[in-house]
C-alpha positions as a Markdown table, in Angstrom:
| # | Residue | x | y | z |
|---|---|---|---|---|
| 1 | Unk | -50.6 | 52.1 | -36.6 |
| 2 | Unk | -51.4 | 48.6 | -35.0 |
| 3 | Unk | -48.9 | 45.8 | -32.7 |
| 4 | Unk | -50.0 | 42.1 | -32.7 |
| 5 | Unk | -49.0 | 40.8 | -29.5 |
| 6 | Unk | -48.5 | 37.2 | -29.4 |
| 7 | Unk | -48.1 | 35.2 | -26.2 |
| 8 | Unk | -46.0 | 31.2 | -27.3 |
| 9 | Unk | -45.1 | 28.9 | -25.2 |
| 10 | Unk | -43.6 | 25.5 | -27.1 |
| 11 | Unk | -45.5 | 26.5 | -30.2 |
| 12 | Unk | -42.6 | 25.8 | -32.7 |
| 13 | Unk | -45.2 | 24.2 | -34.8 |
| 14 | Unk | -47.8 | 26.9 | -35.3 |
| 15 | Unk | -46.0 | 30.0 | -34.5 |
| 16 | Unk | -44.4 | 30.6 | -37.7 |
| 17 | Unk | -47.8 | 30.2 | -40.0 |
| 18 | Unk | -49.8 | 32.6 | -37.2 |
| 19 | Unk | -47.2 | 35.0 | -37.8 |
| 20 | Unk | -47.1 | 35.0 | -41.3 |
| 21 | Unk | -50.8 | 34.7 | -41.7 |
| 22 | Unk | -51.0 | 38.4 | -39.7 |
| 23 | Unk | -49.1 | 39.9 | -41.5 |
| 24 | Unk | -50.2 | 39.1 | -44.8 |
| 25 | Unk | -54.0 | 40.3 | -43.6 |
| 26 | Unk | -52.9 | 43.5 | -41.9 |
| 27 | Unk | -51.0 | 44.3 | -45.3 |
| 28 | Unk | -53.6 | 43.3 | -47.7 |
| 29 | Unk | -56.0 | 45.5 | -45.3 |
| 30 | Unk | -53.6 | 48.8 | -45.6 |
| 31 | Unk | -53.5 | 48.4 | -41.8 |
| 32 | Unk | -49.3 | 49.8 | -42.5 |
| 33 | Unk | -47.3 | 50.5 | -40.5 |
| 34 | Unk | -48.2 | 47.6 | -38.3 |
| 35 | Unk | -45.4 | 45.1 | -35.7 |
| 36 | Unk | -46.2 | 41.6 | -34.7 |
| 37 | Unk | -44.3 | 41.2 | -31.0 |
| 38 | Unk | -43.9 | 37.3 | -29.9 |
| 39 | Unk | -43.2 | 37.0 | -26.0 |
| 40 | Unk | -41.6 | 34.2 | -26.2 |
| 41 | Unk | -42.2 | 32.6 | -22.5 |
| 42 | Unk | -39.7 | 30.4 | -21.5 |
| 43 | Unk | -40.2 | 28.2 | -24.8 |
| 44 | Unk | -38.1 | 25.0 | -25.0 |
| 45 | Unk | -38.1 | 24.2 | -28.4 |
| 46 | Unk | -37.7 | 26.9 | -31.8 |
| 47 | Unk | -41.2 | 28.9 | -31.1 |
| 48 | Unk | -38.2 | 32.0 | -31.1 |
| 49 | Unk | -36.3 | 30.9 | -34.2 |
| 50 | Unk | -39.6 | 29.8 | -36.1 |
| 51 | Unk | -41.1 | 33.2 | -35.1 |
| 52 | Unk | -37.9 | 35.6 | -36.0 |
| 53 | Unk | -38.0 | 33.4 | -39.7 |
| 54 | Unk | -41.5 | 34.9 | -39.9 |
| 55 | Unk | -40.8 | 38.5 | -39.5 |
| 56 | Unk | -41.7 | 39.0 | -35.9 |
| 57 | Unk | -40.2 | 40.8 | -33.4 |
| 58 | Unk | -39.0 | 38.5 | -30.0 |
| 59 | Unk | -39.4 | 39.5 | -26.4 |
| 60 | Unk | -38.3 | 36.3 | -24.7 |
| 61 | Unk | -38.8 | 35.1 | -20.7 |
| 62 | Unk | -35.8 | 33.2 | -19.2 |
| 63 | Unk | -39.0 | 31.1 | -17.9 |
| 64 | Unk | -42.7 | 30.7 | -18.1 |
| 65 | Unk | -44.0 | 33.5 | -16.3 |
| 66 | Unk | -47.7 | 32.6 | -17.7 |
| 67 | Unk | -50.2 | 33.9 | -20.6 |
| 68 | Unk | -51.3 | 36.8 | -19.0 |
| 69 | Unk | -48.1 | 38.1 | -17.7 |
| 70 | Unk | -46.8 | 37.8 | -21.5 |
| 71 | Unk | -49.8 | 39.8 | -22.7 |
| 72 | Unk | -48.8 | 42.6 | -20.4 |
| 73 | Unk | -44.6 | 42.4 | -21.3 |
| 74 | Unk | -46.1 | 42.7 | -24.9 |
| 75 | Unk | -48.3 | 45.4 | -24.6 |
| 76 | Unk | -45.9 | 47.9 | -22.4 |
| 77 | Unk | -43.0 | 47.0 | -25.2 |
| 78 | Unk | -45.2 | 48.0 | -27.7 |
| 79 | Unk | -44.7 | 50.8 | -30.4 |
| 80 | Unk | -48.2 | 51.6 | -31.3 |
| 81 | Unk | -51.1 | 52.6 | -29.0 |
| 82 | Unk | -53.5 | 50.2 | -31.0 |
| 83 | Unk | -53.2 | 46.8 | -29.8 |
| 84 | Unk | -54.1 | 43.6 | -31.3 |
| 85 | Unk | -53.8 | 40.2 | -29.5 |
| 86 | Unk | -54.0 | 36.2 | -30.7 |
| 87 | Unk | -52.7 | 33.3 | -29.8 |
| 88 | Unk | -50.3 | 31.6 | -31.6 |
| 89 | Unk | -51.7 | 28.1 | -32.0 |
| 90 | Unk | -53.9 | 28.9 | -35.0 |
| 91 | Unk | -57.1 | 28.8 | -33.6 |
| 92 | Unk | -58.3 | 32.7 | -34.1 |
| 93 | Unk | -58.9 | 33.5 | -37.9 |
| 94 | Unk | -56.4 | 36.6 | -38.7 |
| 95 | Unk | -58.7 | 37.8 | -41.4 |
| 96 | Unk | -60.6 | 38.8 | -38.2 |
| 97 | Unk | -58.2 | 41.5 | -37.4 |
| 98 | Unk | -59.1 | 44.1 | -39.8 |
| 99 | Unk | -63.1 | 44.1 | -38.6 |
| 100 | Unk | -62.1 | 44.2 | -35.0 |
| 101 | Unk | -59.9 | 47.5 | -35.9 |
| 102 | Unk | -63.1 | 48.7 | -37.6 |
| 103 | Unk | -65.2 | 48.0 | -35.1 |
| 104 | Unk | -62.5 | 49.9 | -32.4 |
| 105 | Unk | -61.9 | 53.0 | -34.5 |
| 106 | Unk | -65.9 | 53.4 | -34.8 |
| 107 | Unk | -65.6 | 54.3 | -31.0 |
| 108 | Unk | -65.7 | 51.0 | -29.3 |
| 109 | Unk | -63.2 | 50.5 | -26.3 |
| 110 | Unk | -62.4 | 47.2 | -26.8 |
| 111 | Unk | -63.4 | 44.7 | -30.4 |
| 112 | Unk | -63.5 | 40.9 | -29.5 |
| 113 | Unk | -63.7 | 38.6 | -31.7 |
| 114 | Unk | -66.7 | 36.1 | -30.5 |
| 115 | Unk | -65.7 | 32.5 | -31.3 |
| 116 | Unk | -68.3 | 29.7 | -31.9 |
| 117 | Unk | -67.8 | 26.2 | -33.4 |
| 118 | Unk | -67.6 | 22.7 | -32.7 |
| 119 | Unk | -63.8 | 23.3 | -31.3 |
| 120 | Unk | -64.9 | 26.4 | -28.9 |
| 121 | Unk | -67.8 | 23.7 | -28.0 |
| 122 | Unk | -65.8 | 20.8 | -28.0 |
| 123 | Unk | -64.9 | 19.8 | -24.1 |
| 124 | Unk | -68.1 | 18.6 | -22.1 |
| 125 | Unk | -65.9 | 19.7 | -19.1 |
| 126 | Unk | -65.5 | 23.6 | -20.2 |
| 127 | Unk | -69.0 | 24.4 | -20.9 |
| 128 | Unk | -70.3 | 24.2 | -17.3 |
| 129 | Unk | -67.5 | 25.8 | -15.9 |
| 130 | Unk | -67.7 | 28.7 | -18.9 |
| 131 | Unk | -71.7 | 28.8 | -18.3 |
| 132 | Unk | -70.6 | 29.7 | -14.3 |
| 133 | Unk | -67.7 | 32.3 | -14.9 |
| 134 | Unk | -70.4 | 34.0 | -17.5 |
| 135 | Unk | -73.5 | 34.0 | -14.6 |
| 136 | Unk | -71.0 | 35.9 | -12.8 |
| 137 | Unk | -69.7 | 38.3 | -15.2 |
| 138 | Unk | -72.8 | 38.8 | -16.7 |
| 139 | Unk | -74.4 | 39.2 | -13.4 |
| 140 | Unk | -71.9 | 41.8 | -12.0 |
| 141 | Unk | -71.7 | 43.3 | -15.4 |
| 142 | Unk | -75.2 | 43.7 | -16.0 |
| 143 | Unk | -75.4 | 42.8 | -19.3 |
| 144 | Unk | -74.7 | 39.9 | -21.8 |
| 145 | Unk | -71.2 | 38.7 | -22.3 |
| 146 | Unk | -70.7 | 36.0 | -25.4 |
| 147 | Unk | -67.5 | 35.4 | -25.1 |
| 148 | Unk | -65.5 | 36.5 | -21.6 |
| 149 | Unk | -61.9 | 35.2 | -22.6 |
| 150 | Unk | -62.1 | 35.2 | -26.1 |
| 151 | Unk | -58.0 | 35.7 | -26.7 |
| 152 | Unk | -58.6 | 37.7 | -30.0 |
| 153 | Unk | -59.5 | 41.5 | -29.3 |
| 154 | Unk | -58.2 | 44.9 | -30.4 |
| 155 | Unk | -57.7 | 47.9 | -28.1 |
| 156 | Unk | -55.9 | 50.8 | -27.0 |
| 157 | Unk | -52.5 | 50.0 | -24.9 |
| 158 | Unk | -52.9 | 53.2 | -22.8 |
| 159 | Unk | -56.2 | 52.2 | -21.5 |
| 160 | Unk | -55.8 | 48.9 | -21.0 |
| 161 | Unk | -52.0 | 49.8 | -18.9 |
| 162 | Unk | -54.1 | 51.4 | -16.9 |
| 163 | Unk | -55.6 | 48.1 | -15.5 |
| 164 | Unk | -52.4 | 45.7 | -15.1 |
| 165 | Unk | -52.3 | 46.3 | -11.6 |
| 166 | Unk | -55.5 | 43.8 | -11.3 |
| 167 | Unk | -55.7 | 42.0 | -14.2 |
| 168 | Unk | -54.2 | 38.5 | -14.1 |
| 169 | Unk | -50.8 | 37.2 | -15.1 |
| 170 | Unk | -52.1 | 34.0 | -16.1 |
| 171 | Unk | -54.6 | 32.1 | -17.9 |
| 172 | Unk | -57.3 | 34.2 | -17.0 |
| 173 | Unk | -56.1 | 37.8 | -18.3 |
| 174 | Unk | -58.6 | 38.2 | -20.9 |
| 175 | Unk | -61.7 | 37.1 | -18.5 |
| 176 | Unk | -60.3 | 39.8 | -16.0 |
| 177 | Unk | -59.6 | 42.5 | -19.2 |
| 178 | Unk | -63.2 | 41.4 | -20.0 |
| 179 | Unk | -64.7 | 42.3 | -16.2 |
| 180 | Unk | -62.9 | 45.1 | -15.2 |
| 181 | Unk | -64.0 | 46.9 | -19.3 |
| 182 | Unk | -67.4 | 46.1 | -18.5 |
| 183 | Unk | -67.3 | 47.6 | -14.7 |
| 184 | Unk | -65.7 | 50.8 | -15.6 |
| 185 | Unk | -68.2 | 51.7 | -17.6 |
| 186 | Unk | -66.1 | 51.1 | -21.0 |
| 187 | Unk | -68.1 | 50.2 | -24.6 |
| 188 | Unk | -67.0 | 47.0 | -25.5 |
| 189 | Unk | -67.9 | 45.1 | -28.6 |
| 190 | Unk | -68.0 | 41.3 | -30.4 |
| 191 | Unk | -67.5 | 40.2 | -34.1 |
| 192 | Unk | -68.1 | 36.4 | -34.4 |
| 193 | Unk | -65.4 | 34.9 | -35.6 |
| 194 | Unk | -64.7 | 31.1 | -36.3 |
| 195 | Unk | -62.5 | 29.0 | -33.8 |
| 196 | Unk | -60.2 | 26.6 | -35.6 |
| 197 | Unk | -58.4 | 23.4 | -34.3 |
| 198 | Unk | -55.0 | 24.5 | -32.4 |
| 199 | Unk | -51.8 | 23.0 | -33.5 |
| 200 | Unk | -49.9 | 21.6 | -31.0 |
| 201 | Unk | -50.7 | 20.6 | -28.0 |
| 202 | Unk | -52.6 | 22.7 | -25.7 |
| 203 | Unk | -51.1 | 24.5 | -22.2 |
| 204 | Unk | -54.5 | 24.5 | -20.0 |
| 205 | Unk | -54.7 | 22.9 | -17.2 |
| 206 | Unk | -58.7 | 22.5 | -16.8 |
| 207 | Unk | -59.2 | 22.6 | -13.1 |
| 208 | Unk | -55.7 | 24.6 | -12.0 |
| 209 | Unk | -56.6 | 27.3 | -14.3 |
| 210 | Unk | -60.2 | 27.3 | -14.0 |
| 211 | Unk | -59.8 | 28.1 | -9.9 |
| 212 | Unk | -57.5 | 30.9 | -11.3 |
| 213 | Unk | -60.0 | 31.8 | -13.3 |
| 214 | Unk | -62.9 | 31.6 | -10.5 |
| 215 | Unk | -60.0 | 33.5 | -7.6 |
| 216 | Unk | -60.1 | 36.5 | -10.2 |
| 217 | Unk | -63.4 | 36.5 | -11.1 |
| 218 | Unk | -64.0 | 36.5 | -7.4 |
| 219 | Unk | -61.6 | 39.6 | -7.2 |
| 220 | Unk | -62.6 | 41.7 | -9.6 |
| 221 | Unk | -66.1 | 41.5 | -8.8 |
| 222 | Unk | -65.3 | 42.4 | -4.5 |
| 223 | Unk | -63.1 | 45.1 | -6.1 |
| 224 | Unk | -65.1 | 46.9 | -8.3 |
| 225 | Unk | -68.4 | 46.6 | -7.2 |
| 226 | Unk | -68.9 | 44.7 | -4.2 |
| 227 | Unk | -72.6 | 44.6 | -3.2 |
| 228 | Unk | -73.0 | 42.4 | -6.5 |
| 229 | Unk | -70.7 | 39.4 | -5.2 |
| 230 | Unk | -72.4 | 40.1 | -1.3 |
| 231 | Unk | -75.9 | 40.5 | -2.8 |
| 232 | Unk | -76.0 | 36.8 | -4.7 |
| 233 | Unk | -74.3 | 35.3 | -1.8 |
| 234 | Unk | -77.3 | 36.6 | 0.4 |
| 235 | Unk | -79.6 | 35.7 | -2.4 |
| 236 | Unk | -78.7 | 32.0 | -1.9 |
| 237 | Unk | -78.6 | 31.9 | 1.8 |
| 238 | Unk | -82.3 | 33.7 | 1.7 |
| 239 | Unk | -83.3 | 31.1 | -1.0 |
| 240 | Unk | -82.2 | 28.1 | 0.9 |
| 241 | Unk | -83.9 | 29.4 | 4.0 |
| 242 | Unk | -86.9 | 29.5 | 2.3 |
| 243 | Unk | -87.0 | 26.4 | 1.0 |
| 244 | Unk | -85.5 | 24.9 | 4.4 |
| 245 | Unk | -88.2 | 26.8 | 6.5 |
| 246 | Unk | -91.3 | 25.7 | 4.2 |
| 247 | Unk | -90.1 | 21.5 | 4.2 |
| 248 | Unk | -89.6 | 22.0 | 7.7 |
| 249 | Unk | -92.7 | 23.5 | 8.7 |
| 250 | Unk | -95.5 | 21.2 | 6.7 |
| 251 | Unk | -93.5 | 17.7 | 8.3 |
| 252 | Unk | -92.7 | 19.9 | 11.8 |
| 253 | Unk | -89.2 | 19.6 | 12.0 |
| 254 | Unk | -87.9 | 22.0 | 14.6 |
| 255 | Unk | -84.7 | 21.4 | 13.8 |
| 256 | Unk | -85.1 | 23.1 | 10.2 |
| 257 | Unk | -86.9 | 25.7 | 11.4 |
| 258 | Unk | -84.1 | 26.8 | 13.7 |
| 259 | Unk | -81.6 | 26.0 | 10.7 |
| 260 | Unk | -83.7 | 28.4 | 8.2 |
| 261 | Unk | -83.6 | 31.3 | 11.2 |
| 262 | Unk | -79.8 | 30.8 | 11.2 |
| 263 | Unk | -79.8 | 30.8 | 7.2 |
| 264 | Unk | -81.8 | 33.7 | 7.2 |
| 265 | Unk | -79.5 | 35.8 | 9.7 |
| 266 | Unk | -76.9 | 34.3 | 7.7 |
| 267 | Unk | -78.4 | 36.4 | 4.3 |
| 268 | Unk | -78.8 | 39.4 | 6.0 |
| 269 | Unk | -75.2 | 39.4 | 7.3 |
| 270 | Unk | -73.7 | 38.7 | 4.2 |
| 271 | Unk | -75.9 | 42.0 | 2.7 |
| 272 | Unk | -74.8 | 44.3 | 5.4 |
| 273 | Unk | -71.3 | 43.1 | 5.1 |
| 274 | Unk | -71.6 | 44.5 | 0.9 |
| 275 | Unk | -72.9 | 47.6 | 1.7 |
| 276 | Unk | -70.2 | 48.0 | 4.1 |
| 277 | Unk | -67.9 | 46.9 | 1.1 |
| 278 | Unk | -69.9 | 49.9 | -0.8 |
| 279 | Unk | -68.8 | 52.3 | 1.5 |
| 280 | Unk | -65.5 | 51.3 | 1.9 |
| 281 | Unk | -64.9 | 51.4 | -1.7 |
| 282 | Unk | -66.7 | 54.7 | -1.9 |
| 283 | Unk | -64.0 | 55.8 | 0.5 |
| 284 | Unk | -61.0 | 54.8 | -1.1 |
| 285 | Unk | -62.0 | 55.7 | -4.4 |
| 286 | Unk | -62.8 | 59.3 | -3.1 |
| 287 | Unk | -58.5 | 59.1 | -1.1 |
């Protein structure tokens, strides 16, 4: 009926509980018959041992391909077309599960679970950088997002295969999942959820993976509906040559002036260069 799909890197310590903790949920919940896969990626210590103990089945990378990359292995391996995934350092609440598969068989495309807490909140760092990836989701999404890379969400596994060609194999695979859901037209969901304290130590690199993060975005966006990323792009330019042309004009700096004209030609490049986007994609999509 259901496969977990669990993504571990060196996560000896947690693995075996997360494991363990599923299962006993999904059986309690008469969510039967039900698998819980472990890609194994390239671990270095017992996250493969620790996992088997608990009852899982192993799909293990000679190396660390990445979290995304994982997700997808997982997901084409397995056995049932609903798919559940959560990481494995304890963080996402199993008890979760069974509302998100509620919440997906009422008609939803994808269930997420929407975390909140002082560990989701916890890094001064993240919360600028998450409050930019959301302004552009939500932008090109038209709509609210809480939570764009939540990694707990339930789903089908032939929809979602149906995407692998352009979601990432990295950090940033649920933010892409999230985007390219949301631009297809495709009812997704959220169930808040708690976020707990990971064990172990964590596998994010903040700035690496946020300019992943940022690329994809980026890509997803100019791929599926490219006018939004051209349109804010112009936006700006229009905005800064308003606000360029009006200092300039009331302490008669012809300098500015002539920099505002060039920011202004700039804006309306950068809109016909979208709606050339438009067309283009209108094109392919009709090949």
């Amino acid at each position: 009926m259901i496969s977990i799909v669990i993504p571990a890197l060196n996560e000896e310590r947690g693995i075996g509980a997360t494991v363990t903790d599923i299962a006993g949920v999904l059986t309690a919940a008469g969510l039967m018959p039900f698998e819980i896969i472990v890609v194994d990626d390239g671990s270095t210590d017992g996250t493969g041992k620790a996992a088997t103990k608990a009852g899982a089945r192993i799909i293990r990378h000679p190396h660390n391909v990445g979290y995304g990359r994982s997700l997808k292995k997982g997901i084409e391996e397995a056995t049932y077309d609903m798919i559940a995934i959560c990481d494995a350092d304890g963080t996402y609440p199993a008890a979760a599960i069974p509302e998100l598969v509620r919440l997906y068989n009422e008609g939803f495309d994808m269930a997420v679970g929407q975390r909140h807490g002082p560990h989701y909140r916890q890094s001064i760092l993240k919360m600028p950088l998450r409050a930019v990836l959301r302004f552009l989701v939500e932008w090109t999404a038209g709509r609210r997002i809480p939570d764009i890379n939540s990694g707990l969400r339930v789903f089908s596994r032939t929809a979602a295969m149906k995407y692998f060609p352009h979601l990432c194999d990295t950090f940033s695979f649920t933010t892409s999942m999230t985007l390219a859901y949301m631009m297809t037209r495709r009812f997704v969901t959220y169930y808040k959820i708690d976020y707990f304290e990971r064990t172990g130590r964590s596998k994010v690199r903040l700035f690496r993976d946020s300019l992943k993060t940022l690329q994809y975005v980026v890509e997803a966006i100019v791929y599926y509906n490219p006018l939004k990323i051209f349109l804010l792009l112009s936006l700006i330019c229009g905005v800064i040559a308003a606000i360029v042309m009006l200092i300039s004009l009331y302490f008669s700096i012809v300098t500015g002036i002539m920099l505002a004209v060039g920011t202004t030609m700039a804006a309306i490049v950068m809109f016909g260069i979208g709606m050339l986007a438009v067309l283009l994609k209108q094109i392919m999509d009709k090949a």
